[in-house]
Backbone as CSV, one residue per row, in Angstrom:
resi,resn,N_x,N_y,N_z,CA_x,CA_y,CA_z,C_x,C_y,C_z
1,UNK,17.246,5.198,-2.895,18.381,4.312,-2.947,18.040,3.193,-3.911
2,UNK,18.411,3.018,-5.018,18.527,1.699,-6.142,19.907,1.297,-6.432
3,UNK,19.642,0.245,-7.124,20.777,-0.619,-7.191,20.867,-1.855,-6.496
4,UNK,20.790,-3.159,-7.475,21.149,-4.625,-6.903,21.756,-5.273,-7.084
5,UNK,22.369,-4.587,-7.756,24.019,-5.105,-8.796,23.251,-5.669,-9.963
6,UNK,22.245,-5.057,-10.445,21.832,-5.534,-12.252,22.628,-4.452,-13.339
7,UNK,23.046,-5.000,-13.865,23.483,-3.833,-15.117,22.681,-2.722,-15.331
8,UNK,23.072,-1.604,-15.337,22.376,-0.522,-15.484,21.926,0.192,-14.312
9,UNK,21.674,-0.170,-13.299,21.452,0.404,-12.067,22.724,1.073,-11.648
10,UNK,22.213,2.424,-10.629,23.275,2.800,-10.005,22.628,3.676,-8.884
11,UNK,23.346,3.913,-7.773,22.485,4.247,-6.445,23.076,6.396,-7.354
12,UNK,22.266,7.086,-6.919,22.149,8.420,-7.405,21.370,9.344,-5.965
13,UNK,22.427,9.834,-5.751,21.876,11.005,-4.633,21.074,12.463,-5.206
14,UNK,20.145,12.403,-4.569,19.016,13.384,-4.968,18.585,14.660,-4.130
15,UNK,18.907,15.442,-3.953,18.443,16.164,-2.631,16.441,17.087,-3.139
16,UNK,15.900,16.705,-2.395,14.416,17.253,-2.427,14.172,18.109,-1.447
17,UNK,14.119,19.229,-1.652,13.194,20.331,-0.698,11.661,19.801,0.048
18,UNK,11.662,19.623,0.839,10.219,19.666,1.467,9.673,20.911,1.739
19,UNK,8.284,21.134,2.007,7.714,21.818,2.771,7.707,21.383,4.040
20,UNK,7.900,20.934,4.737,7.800,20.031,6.221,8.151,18.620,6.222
21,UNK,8.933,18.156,6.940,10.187,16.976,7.260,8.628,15.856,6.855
22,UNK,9.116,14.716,6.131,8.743,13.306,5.340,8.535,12.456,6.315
23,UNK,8.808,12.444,7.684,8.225,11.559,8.270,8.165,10.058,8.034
24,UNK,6.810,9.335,8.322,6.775,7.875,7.899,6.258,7.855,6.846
25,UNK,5.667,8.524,6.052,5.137,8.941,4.956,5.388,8.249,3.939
26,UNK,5.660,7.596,2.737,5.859,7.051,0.785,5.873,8.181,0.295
27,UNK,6.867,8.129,-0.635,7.497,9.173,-1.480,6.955,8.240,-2.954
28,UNK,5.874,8.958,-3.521,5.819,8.434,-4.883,5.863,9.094,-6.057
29,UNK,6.564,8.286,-7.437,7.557,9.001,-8.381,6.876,8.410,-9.712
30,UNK,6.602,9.421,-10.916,6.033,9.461,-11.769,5.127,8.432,-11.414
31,UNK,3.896,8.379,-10.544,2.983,7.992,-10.430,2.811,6.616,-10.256
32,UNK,3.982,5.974,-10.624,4.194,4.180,-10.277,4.962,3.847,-9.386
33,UNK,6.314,4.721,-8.972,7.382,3.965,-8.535,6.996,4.787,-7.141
34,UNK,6.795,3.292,-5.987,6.951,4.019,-4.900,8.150,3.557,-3.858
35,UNK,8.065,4.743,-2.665,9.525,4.323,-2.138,8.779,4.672,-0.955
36,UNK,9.848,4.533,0.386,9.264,4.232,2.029,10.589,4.569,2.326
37,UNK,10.694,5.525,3.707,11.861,5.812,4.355,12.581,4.164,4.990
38,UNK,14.084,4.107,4.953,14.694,2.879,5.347,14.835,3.576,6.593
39,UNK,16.112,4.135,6.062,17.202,4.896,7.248,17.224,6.071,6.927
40,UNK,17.579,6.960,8.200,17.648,8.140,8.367,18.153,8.928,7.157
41,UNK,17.336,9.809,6.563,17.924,10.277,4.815,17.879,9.354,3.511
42,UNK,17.636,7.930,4.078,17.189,7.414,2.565,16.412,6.699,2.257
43,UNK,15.775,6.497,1.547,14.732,6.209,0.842,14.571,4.306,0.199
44,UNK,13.609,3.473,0.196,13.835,2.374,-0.246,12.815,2.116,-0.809
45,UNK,13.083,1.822,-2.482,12.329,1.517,-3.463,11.180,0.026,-3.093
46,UNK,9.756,0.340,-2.901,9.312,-0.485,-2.582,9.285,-2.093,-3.598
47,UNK,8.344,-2.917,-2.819,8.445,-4.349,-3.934,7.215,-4.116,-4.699
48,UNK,6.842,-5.483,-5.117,5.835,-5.661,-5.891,4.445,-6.050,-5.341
49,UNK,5.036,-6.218,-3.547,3.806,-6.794,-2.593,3.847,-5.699,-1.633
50,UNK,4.055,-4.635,-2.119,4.421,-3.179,-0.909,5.424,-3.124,-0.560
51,UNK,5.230,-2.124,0.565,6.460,-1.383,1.120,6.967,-2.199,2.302
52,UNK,5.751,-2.860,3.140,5.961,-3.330,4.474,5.589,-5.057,4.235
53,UNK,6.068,-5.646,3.324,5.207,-7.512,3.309,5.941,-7.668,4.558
54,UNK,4.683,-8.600,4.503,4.753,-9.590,5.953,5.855,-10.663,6.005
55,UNK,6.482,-10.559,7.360,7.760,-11.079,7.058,7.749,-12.880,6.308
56,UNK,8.657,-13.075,5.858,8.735,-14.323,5.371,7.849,-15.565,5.853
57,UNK,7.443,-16.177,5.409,7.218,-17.246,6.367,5.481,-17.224,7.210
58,UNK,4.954,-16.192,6.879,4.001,-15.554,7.413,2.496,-15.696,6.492
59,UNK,2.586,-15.295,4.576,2.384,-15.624,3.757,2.883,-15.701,2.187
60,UNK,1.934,-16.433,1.748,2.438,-16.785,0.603,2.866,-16.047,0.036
61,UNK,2.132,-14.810,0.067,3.207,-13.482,-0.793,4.366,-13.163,-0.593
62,UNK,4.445,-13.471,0.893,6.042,-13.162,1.448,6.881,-14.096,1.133
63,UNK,6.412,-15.516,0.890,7.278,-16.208,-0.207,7.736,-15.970,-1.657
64,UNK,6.425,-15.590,-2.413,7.215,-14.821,-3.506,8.524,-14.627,-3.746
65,UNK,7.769,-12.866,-2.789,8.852,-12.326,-2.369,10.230,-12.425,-2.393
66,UNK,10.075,-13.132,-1.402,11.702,-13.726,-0.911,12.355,-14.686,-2.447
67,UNK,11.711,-14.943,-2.720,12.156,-15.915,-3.715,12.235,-15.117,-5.207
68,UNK,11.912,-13.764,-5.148,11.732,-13.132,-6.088,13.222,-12.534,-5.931
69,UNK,13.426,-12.043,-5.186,14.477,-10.843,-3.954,15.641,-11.820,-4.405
70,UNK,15.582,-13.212,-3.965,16.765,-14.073,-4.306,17.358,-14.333,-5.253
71,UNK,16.490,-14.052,-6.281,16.554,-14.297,-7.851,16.576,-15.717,-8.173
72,UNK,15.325,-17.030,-7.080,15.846,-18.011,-7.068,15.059,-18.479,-8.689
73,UNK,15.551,-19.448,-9.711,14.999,-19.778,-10.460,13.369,-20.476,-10.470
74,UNK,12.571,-20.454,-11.789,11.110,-19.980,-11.507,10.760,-21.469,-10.995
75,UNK,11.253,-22.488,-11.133,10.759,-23.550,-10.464,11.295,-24.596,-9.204
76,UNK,11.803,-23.262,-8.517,12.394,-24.132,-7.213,11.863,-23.964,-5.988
């Protein structure tokens, strides 16, 4: 699942054959881009601090984060 409303993005349904059901497992794509099951059947493109950061507020990375996610400008 992609797409954040940036130009050029668009969410694109994919169907993949397994050998045996994906589980909790990361799905990783040409060797950089990784993704983590959300919801049932789809897939969510991880960040830049993983798949699972620690929720907000917790650490500094998870500030980033959040502030990355927000698109808040670089000095606020």
């Amino acid at each position: 699942m992609a797409g954040d409303g940036c130009s050029g993005e668009r969410t694109v349904p994919v169907e993949v054959r397994l050998p045996e059901p994906l589980g909790e497992r990361d799905v990783v794509v040409n060797l950089d881009q990784l993704y983590t099951p959300d919801r049932p059947g789809l897939l969510r493109r991880c960040g830049e601090f993983g798949c699972h950061p620690a929720p907000t507020g917790c650490t500094s990375d998870s500030y980033h984060q959040a502030a990355r996610d927000a698109d808040a400008p670089q000095h606020s």
